[in-house]
C-alpha positions in Angstrom: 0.0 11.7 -15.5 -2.1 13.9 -13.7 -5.4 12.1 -14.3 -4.1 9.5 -13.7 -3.2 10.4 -10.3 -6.2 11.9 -9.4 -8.6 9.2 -11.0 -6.3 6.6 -8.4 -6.5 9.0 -5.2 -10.5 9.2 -6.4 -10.6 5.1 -6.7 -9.0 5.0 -3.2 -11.1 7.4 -1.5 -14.0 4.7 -2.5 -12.2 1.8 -1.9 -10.9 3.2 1.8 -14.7 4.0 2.6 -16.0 0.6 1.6 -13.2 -1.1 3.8 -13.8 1.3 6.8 -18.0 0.2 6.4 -17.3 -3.2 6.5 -14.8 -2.8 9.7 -17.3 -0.8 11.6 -20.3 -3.1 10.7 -17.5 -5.9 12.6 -14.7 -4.3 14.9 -13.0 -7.5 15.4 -11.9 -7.9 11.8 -8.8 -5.5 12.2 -7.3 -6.4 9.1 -9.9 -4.1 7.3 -9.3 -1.2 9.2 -5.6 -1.4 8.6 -6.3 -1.6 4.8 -8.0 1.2 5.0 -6.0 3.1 6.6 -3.1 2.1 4.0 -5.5 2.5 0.8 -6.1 6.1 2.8 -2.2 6.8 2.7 -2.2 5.3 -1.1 -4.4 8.0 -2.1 -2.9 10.9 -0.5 0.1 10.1 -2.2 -1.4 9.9 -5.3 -3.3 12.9 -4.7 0.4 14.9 -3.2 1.8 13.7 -7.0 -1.2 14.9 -9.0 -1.0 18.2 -7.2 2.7 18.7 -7.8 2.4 17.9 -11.4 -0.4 21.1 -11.7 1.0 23.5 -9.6 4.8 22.2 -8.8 7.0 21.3 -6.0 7.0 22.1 -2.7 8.8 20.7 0.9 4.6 20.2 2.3 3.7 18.3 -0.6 6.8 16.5 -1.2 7.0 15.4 2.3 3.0 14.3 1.7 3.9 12.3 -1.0 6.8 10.3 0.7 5.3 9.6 4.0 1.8 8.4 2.2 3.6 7.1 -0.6 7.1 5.7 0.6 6.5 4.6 3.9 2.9 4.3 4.8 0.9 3.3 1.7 2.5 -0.5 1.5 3.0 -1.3 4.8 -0.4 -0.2 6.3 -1.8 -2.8 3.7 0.7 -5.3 4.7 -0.1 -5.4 7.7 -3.8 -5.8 7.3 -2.3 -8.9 6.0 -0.8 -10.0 8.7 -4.1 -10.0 10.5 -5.3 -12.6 8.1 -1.9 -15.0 8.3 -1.0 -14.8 12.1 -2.7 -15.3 15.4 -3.7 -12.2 16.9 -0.9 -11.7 19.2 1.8 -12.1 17.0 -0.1 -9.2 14.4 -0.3 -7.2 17.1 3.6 -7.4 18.2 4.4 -6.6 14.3 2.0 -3.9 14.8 3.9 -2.6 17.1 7.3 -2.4 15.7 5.4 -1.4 12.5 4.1 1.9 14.4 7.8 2.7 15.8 9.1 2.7 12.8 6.8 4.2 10.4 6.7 6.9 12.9 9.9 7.0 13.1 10.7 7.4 9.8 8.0 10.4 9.1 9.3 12.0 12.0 13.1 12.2 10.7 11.6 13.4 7.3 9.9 15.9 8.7 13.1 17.3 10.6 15.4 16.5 7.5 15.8 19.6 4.9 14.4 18.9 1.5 15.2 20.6 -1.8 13.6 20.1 -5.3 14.6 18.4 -8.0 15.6 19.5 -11.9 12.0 19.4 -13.0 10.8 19.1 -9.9 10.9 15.2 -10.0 9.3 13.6 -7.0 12.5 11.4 -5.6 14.1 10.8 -2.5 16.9 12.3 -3.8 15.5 15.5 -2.5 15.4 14.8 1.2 19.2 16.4 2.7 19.2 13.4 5.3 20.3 10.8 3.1 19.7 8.0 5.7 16.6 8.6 6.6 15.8 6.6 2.8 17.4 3.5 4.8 14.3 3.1 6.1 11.8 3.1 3.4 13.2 -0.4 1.7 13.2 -2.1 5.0 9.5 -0.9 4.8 8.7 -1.9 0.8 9.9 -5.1 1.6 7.9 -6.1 4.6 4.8 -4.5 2.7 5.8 -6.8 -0.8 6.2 -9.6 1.8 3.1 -9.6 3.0 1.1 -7.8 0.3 2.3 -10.8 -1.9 3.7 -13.6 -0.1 0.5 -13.4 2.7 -2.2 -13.5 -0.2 -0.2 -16.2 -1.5 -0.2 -18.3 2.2 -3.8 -17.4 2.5 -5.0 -18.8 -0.7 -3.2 -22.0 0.0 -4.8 -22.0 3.5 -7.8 -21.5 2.1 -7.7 -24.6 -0.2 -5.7 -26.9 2.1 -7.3 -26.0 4.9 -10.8 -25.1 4.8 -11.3 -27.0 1.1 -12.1 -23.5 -0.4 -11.6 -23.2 -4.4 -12.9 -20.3 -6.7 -13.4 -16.6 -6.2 -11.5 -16.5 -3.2 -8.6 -18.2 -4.4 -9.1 -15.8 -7.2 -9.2 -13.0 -5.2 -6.3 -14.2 -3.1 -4.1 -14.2 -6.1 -5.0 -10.5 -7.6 -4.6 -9.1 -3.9 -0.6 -10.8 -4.7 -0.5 -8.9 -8.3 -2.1 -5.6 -6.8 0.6 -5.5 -4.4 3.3 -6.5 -6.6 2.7 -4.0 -10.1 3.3 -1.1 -7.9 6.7 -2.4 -7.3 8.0 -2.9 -10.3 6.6 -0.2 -11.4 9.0 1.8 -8.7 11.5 -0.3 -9.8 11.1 0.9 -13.4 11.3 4.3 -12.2 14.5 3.9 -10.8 15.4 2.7 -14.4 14.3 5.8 -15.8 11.2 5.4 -16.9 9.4 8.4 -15.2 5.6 7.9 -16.4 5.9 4.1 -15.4 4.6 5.0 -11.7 1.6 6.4 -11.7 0.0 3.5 -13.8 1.4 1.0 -11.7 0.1 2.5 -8.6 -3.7 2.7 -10.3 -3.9 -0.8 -11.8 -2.5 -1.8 -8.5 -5.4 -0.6 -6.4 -7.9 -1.9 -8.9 -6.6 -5.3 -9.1 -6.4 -5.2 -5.0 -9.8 -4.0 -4.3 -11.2 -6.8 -7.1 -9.1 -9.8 -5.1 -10.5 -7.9 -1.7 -14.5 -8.3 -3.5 -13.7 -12.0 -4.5 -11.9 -13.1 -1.3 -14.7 -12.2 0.6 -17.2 -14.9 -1.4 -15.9 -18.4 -2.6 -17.4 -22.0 -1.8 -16.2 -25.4 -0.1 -14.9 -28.3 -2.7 -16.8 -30.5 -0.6 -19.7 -28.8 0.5 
């Protein structure tokens, strides 16, 4: 899965400087600088798995892979999200306790001993601190939350609301699928299926920076 891997953390790197473009061209739209600081973190995990398949495991890389991967990737996205579903104070108060406990979490990581795996599997088996993985669903499932359940609200916003249909309910609804294959593609990890990841993480991104093209256009049902 290599390729793979590196074809994502390539798609990201594109997708992160489109987002970051768009932010700067219009400060006040924080949501797009938080997604792209999350699609960042989604390709430096991708990039930390790729470069552990080729040359093999180590404690640098591994702990690369988890903090992109495991507890930044999803919720830096999520929160962007939030942006886009609450008032501004209230994103910024989850902001908040989003930063204290992502960093946090890296922080114990980083201090906890890690060891590899038998074929140097990437798991958070290998971290020694076993409760420092406490964290990390507490973390997948705000970022599913919002990842899926905001792009849900927002499309039904958008329609109720504001009377918008097409492209950006569209887009709405493949921002919800982007955020959930990754997910069960963990999930099917857990299962055993080892190879299911790294596709999961790659149609993810595409399918999320698609909805994020067609969410940005869409028309009025009533003019």
């Amino acid at each position: 899965m290599f390729a793979v891997s590196v074809a994502t953390s390539v798609l990201a790197a594109a997708f992160a400087t489109d987002l970051a473009r768009r932010w700067a061209r219009d400060r006040s739209r924080r949501h797009l600088a938080w997604w792209a600081a999350g699609v960042v973190a989604y390709g430096l995990g991708t990039l930390a798995a790729a470069v552990v398949e080729r040359n093999g495991w180590s404690p640098g890389w591994f702990r690369t892979w988890y903090i992109a991967g495991a507890i930044l990737g999803g919720v830096l996205l999520a929160q962007g999200t939030a942006y886009l579903v609450h008032r501004r104070d209230t994103a910024d108060r989850l902001a908040a306790s989003v930063v204290v406990l992502t960093v946090g979490t890296a922080a114990a990581l980083m201090l906890s001993p890690v060891a590899p795996l038998r074929g140097d599997e990437l798991a958070g088996r290998s971290i020694d601190w076993a409760w420092v993985r406490a964290f990390t669903p507490i973390l997948n499932l705000y970022a599913v939350g919002y990842l899926v359940g905001g792009a849900i609200l927002s499309a039904r916003r958008l329609h109720r609301d504001l009377g918008i249909t097409g492209r950006r309910i569209t887009g709405n609804v493949l921002i919800a699928l982007g955020g959930l294959t990754p997910a069960l593609g963990g999930f099917a990890s857990r299962l055993g299926g080892d190879e299911a990841l790294p596709p999961t993480l790659l149609v993810g991104l595409v399918l999320i920076w698609i909805g994020a093209v067609l969410a940005s256009g869409g028309k009025r049902v009533n003019g």
